[in-house]
N, C-alpha and C positions, 0 to 999 in steps of 0.2 A: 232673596236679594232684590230689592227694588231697580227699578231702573234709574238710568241715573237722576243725581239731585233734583229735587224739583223746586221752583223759585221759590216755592210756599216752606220748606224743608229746608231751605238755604236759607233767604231769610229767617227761618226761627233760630235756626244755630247762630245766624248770626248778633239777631237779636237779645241771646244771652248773653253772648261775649260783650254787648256794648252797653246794656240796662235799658234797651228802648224794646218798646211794644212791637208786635211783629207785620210789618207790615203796614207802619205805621205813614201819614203822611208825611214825609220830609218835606221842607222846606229849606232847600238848600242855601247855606249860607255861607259867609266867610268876613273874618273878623278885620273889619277896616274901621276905622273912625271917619271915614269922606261920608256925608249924605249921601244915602244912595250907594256910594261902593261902588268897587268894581261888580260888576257880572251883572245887574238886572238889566233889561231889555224891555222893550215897550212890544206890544200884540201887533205891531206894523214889522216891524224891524223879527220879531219874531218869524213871521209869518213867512220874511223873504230869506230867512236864513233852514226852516225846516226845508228837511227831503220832504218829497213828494210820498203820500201814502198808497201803494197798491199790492191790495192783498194778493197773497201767492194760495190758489185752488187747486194745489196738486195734487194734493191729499187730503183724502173724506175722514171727517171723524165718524165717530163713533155717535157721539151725542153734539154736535153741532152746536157753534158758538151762536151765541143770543146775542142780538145788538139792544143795548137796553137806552138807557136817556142819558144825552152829556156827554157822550160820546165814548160812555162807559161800554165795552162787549167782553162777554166772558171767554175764558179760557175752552179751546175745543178740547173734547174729552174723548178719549182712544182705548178701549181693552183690550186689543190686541196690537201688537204693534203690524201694519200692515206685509203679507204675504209677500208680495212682489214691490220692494219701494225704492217709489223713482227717484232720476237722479235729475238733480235740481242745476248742475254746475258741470256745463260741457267744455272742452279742450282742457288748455292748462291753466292751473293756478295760479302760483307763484313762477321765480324765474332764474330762480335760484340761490336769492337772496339768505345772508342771515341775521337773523335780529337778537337780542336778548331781551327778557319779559320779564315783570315782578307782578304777582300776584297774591293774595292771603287765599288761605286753607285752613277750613275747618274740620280738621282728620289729621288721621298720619301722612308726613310726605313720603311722596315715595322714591325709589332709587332712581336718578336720573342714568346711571351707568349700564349699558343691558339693558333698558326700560325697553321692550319693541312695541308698547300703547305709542310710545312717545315717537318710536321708529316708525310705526305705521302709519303714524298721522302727520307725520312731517316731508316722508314717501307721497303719500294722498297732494298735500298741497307744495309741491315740489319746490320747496322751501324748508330751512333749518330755523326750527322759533327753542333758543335756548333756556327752556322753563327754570324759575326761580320763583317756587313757589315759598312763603312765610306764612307762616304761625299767624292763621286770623286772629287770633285772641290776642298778641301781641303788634299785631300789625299798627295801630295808630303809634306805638312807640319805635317801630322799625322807619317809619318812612320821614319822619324830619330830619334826623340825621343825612337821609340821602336826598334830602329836598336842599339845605344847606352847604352840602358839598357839591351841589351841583353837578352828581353823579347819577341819574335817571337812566333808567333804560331805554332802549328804545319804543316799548311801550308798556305801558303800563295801567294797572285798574286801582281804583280810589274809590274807597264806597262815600256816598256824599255824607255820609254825618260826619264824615274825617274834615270836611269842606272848612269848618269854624276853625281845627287844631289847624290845617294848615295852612291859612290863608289863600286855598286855593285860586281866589278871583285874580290874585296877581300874577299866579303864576300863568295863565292865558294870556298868550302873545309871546310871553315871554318863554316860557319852556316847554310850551305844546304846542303844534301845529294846527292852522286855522284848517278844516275840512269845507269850508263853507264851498271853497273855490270846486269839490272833487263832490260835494254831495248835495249843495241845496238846489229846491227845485226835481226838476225833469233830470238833472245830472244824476241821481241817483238811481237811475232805469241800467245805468252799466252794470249794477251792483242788485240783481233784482231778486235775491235773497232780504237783505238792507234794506227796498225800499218796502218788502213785507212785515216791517218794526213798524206800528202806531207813532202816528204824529206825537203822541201825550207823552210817548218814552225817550223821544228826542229832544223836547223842549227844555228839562234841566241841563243836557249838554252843552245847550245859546251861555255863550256870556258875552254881552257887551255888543250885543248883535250879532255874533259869530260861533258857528257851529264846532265846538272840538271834543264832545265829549261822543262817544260808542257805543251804547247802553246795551249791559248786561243783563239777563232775568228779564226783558219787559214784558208788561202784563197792562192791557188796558180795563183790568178790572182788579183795584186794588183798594183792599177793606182792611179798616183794622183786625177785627173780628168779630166774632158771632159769642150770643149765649146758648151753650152747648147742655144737653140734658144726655141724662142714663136712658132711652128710650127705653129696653129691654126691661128693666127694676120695674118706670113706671106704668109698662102694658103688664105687670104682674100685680102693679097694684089698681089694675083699672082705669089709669088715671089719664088722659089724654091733654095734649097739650092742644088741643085746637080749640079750648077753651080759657086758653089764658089772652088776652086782648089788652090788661095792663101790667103796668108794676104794681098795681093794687093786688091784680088778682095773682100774681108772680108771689106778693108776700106771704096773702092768705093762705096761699098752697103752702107752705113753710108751714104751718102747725102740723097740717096731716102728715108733710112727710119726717119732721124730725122726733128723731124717739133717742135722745141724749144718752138712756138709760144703756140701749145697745150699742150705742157709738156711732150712729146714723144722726147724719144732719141734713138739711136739704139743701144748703147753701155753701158752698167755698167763696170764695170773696167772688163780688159780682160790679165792683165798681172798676177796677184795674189802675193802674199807677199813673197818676195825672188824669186821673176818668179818660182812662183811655176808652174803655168798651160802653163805662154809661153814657157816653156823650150822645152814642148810637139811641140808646132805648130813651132818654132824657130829651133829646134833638139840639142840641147846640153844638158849638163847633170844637177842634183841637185847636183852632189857633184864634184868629181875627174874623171878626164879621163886623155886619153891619146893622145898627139901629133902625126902627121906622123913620128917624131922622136924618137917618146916611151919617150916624156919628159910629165912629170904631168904636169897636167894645173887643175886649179881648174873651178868652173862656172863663175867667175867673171872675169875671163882673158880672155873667147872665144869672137870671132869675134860673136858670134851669137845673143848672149847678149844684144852687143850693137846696134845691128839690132833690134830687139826684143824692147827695150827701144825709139830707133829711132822713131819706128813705132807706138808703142801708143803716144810719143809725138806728133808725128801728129794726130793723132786722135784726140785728147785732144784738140789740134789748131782750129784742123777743126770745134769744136764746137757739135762732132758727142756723145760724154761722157756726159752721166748725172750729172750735176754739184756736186750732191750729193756724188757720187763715186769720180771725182774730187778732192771732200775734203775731201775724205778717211775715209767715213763715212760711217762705214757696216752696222752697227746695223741695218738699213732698207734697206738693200739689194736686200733680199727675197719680200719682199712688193714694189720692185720698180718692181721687176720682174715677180711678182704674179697680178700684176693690172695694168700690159699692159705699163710699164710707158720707159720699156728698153724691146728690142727685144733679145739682145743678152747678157749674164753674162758668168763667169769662175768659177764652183764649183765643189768640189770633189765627186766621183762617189755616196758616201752618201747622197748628196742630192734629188735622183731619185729615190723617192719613193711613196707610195699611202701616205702618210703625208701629201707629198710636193703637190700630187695631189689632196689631200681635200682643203689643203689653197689655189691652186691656184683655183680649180673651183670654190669655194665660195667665191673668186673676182669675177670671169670669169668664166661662165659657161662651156663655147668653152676650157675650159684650155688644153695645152696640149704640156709637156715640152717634147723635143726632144736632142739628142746630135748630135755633126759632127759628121762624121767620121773621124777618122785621117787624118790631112793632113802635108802638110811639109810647110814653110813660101813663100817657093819659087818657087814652083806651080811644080816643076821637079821633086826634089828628092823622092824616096822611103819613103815615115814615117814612125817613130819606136814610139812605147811607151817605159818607163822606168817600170823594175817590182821595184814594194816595193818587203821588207824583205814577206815572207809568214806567219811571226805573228811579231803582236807590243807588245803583253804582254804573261808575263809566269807565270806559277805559281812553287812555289818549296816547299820540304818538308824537314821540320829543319829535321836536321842532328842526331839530339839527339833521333829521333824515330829508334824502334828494326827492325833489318832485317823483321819479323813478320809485324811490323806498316805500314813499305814501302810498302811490298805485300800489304795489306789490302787498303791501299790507292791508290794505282796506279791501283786495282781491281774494286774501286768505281770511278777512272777517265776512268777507261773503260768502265764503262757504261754511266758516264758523254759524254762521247765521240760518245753513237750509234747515226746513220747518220738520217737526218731528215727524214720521212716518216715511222720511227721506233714504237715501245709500248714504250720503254725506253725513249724514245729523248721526246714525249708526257707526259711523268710522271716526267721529270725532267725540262720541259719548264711550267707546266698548273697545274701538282697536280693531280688530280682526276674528273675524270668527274663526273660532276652532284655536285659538290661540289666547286671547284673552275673555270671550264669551263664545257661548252656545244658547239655540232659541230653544227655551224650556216653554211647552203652552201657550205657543205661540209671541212669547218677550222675551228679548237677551236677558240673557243673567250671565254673570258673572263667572269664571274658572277660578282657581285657587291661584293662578297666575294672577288674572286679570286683578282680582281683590288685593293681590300686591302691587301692580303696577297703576290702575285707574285711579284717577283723582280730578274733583273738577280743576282743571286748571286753564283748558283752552276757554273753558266757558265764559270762563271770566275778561278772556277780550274781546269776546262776540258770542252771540248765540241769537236763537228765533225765540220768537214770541211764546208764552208760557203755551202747556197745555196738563192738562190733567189728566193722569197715566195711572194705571193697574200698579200698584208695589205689595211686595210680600202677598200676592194669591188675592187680596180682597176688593173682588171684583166691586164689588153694590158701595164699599167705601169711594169709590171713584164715579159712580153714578150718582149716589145722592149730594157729594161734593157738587159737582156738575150743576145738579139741579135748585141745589140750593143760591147757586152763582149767579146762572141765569136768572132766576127769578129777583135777586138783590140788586142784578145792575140795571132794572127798570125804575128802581128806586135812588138809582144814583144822581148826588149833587156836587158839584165843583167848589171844593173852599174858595174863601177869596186868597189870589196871590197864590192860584193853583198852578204850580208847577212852574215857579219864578224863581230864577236864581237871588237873590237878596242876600248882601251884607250888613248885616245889624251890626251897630256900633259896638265894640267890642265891649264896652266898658260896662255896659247890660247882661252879660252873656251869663251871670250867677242869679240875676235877681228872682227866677223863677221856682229856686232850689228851696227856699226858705218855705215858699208857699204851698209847693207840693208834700214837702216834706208835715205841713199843718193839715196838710189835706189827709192825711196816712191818720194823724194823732185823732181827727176829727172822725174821719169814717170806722174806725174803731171803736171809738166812744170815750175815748183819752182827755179829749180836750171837748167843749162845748163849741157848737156853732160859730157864737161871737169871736172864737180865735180864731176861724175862718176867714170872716170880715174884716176883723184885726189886721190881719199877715198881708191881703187884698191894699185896705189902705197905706200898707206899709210901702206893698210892690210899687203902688203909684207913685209914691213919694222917691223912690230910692229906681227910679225908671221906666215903671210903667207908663207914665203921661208920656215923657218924652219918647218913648218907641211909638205912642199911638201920634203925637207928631210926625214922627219919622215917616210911617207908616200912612200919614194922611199923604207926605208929601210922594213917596211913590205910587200911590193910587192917582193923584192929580199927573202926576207924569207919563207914569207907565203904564198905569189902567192896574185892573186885579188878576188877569191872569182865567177869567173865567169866560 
């Protein structure tokens, strides 16, 4: 049994549920027709609404977080969880108080009735939080109804792709309380769990100048993903990858390794949906950049792209791609790449975990998933990775609670908050030992209780900083994650309009579908190039100019965010 969810793990579940890449950048948005919109903020106003940042050293990793460029730092990485761990959060918590909570869940809910996870951790911060937990999968269709009736809880978690369905920007001020007053600045030393969250995972929570969103999962090193190889296959076929340096030499490997005849290919798709993962190996961006001219350009106009697209249609030619992938059939993906049948796939840093490492070794004993390391497509240039936002979901507290409520909650998100290797972080992950976990090899795991009663759910109003943890026994899976992290966030860049709330005119909000969807036709070999360029000048016509206005005029306003 793993410890609990890990943002990387969370994120991917969540990522299936909603058709987005794992880990992807968000660009929080919300569907207004004003220029501008509710919620973007300018880097001044910004600046004076974030908590102040001060790492909390309580606790020594294991493999210690790398500070890399951009203000990208990985995730610290722990294999055992520590012996004796301290406690981050003296006197009392809460004060009595009690609230009601709406959160989504990717798993089974579990019984609020008799639950003593839910009794021990409500004991802990001497406060009643009334869990109501929903169906993540159905979650975007549960919360408009109760946005509408004007029946919110008293707080609640919104993962930001919901931002567009719900028009969230309007609802700041108006049904969630401003934190600016209890958190920005040095105000957030009372809360000094909180102010151990990354500047970067706070700033999607600014709308409008003012601080109200909570960030869940933050992580100040967030990547789409890595291209992922069979390490184990190709040390049997001699084959070493610290000789691959392009996409040239990434293709040319493709003859030696596909042998069609046995049902071996070397390839599952390597582009991802909307070049989510080429954008990485290609160098261009997921959303808007900038010309040598300082003219926008979106992703679908760079010359990189259409390299990028180029290049897997040849692959696809050559016969090197698994038919299956081919015909853009993911559902067996992971099973094409877990039983030896594809050497190389493109998946988000979520997928590299002791999970993925029990399925693949119970194909393949030998299993043993490895990533590149950055490279560039053209064997020359520098590689950079893109950071995501440093959280994809917040949580907020209605508005209608007393100065009193605020404190009282933002007291029990502080201890939601202590850093892994904590007493707290163990009381609000497990419950109780001896009742719902026991330390097996030095990490809690689970009782046949706990497995009925745990679920993330406080997680999702607060939590600390990510880190990268031992699951299912595979120790060197959490090491080489680690290391691969560290060494990518030296390569980190800042998209522009990094981690900026922005409401895109709503009336835009489909034009992108047409084009990605020509993009699928094209990197398969359905449609020729030209229908690429085709769909391109189409987007312009039917919206694209006008967002890259749009988009001029928040850069002249509010800066890029970088």
């Amino acid at each position: 049994m793993p410890l609990a969810v890990s943002r990387r793990g969370l994120l991917s579940a969540a990522a299936v549920a909603v058709g987005a890449a794992v880990a992807s950048p968000l660009l929080s948005a919300c569907g207004s027709k004003g220029s501008g919109g509710p919620g973007t903020t300018g880097k001044n106003e910004l600046q004076r609404a974030l908590p102040s940042y001060l790492p909390n050293h309580s606790v020594t990793a294991d493999v210690p977080s790398v500070t890399g460029a951009n203000g990208a730092i990985s995730d610290p990485c722990f294999l055992k969880y520590p012996a004796s761990p301290v406690t981050t959060v003296s006197g009392a918590v809460g004060s009595g108080g009690s609230y009601t909570t709406m959160t989504p869940l990717w798993g089974a809910i579990p019984p609020s009735a008799g639950n003593k996870y839910y009794d021990a951790v409500n004991k802990a911060i001497g406060a009643t939080l009334k869990l109501q937990p929903s169906d993540g999968n159905t979650y975007g269709n549960i919360l408009p109804p109760v946005f509408a009736a004007d029946k919110l809880p008293d707080w609640i978690m919104i993962p930001g792709w919901l931002n567009v369905q719900l028009n969230l920007g309007e609802a700041m001020g108006t049904k969630f309380a401003d934190l600016t007053p209890y958190l920005a600045g040095d105000k957030v030393k009372q809360y000094p769990n909180l102010a151990n969250v990354p500047a970067a995972a706070w700033a999607a929570g600014v709308w409008n100048g003012k601080l109200y969103g909570i960030p869940t999962y933050p992580s100040a090193a967030v990547f789409n993903g890595a291209y992922f190889y069979r390490k184990d296959l190709l040390d049997k076929l001699g084959v070493s990858t610290a000789e691959l340096k392009s996409a040239d030499d990434l293709f040319n490997l493709g003859k030696e390794l596909t042998h069609a005849s046995s049902g071996v290919w070397a390839f599952d798709d390597l582009f991802g949906q909307s070049a989510a993962y080429a954008s990485q190996l290609f160098q261009f961006t997921n959303h808007w950049t900038a010309d040598s001219a300082g003219k926008l350009i979106y992703k679908y106009e760079t010359d990189q792209i259409v390299e990028a697209l180029n290049w897997q249609v040849k692959i696809v030619k050559a016969g090197y791609m698994h038919p299956d992938a081919v015909a853009n059939t993911n559902q067996n993906g992971k099973q094409r790449f877990w039983s030896g049948k594809v050497y190389f796939e493109v998946d988000g840093t979520g997928a590299w975990n002791g999970s993925d490492a029990q399925s693949g070794t119970a194909a393949n004993p030998g299993y043993n998933r490895q990533a590149l390391p950055l490279m560039a497509a053209d064997g020359k240039s520098t590689p950079t990775i893109e950071l995501g936002n440093g959280a994809a979901m917040f949580s907020y507290l209605n508005k209608k609670l007393s100065d009193a409520q605020i404190k009282e909650c933002l007291a029990i998100a502080n201890y939601f908050a202590a850093p892994y290797g904590s007493a707290e972080w163990l009381k609000v992950n497990f419950g109780d030992e001896g009742v719902d976990y026991t330390m097996v090899d030095g990490n809690p795991v689970l009782t046949s209780a706990g497995n009925k009663e745990v679920a993330t759910t406080y997680q999702f109003l607060a939590c600390p900083p990510a880190a990268t943890t031992v699951s299912n026994g595979f120790t060197q899976v959490a090491k080489d994650y680690a290391t691969w992290q560290g060494q990518a966030v030296a390569r980190a860049v800042k998209p522009l309009f990094y981690d900026m709330n922005i409401a895109e005119p709503s009336q835009y909000s489909s034009i992108n579908k047409p084009v990605d969807d020509t993009i699928d036709d094209v990197r398969f070999g359905r449609k020729p190039i030209s229908a690429f360029t085709d769909a391109v000048a189409t987007w312009r016509k039917q919206g694209g100019d006008a967002l890259r206005t749009f988009y001029d005029g928040i850069r002249d306003k509010y800066g890029t965010g970088q």
